[in-house]
N, C-alpha and C positions, 0 to 999 in steps of 0.2 A: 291327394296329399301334397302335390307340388303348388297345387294351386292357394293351400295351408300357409304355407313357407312362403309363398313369394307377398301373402298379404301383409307379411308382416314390414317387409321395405317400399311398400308402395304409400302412393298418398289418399286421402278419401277415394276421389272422382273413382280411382283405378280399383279400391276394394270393392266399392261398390257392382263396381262392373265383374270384376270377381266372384263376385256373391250372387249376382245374376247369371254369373256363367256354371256355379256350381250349381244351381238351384235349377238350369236348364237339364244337367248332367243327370241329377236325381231325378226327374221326370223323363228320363229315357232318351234323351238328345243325346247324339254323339260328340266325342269332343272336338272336333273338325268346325260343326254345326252351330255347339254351343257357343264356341269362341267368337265363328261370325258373326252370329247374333247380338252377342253383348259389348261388339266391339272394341274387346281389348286389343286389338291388333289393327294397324290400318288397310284398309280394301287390298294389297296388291301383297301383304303377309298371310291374309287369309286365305286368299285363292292359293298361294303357296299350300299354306298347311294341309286345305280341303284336298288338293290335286295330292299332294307326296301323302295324306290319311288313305284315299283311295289306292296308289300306287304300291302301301308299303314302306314309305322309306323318310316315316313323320321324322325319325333320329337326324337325317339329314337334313331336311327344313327346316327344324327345328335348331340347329345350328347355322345355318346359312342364318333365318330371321335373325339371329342371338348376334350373329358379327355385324349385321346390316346395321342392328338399333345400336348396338359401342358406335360403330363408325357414324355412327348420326351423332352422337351422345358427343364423341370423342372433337367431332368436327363444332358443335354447338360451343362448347367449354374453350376450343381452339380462339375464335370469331369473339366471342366476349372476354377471354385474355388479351387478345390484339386492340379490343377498343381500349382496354385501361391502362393496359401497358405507358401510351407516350402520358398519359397524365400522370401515373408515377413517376417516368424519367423527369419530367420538368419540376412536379412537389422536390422528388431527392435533392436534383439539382440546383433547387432555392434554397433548400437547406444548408448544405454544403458552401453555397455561396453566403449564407448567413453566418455560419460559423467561422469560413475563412474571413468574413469581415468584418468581425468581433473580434478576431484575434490580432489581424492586421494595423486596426485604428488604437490600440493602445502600444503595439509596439512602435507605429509610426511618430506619437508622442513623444514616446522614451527617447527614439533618432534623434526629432528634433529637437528636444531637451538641449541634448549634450554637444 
């Protein structure tokens, strides 16, 4: 059922592997097994999962894997903020420089006018 739900926010590649994983599930593979097989998870979450399915304690791995992949997630979004960032500071600050000197050259006109 969770594996229902979670296709619905993933992308092809990942349903696809989903759909392999359930389809392992209905042929009598456990879900430890099935998961490594159709590797939606990378080698060092699986061994995770297989070890804490046999130990008991899948609820705990199962959150540990869930904080790993944010902080991967969280640090990827962090690393491609940082690149764009200084190229917006400079666009803004053309802008701004644009505008204060549009404003500037018609009242330095008016100055010298008078």
């Amino acid at each position: 059922e969770s594996l229902e739900m979670s296709k619905k926010l993933c992308y092809k590649e990942a349903v696809c592997k989903i759909n392999s994983c359930q389809e392992m599930m209905k042929n009598g593979l456990s879900f430890d097994k099935a998961v490594q097989k159709s590797a939606i998870l990378d080698p060092a979450s699986s061994r995770k999962l297989t070890i804490s399915f046999h130990t008991g304690k899948t609820d705990e791995a199962m959150k540990k894997i869930a904080k790993d992949y944010s902080e991967k997630v969280n640090n990827s979004v962090d690393e491609k903020i940082s690149r764009v960032e200084p190229a917006l500071v400079i666009i803004m600050s053309l802008l701004v420089g644009f505008v204060l000197f549009s404003v500037m050259i018609p009242m330095l006109s008016v100055i010298t006018a008078v």
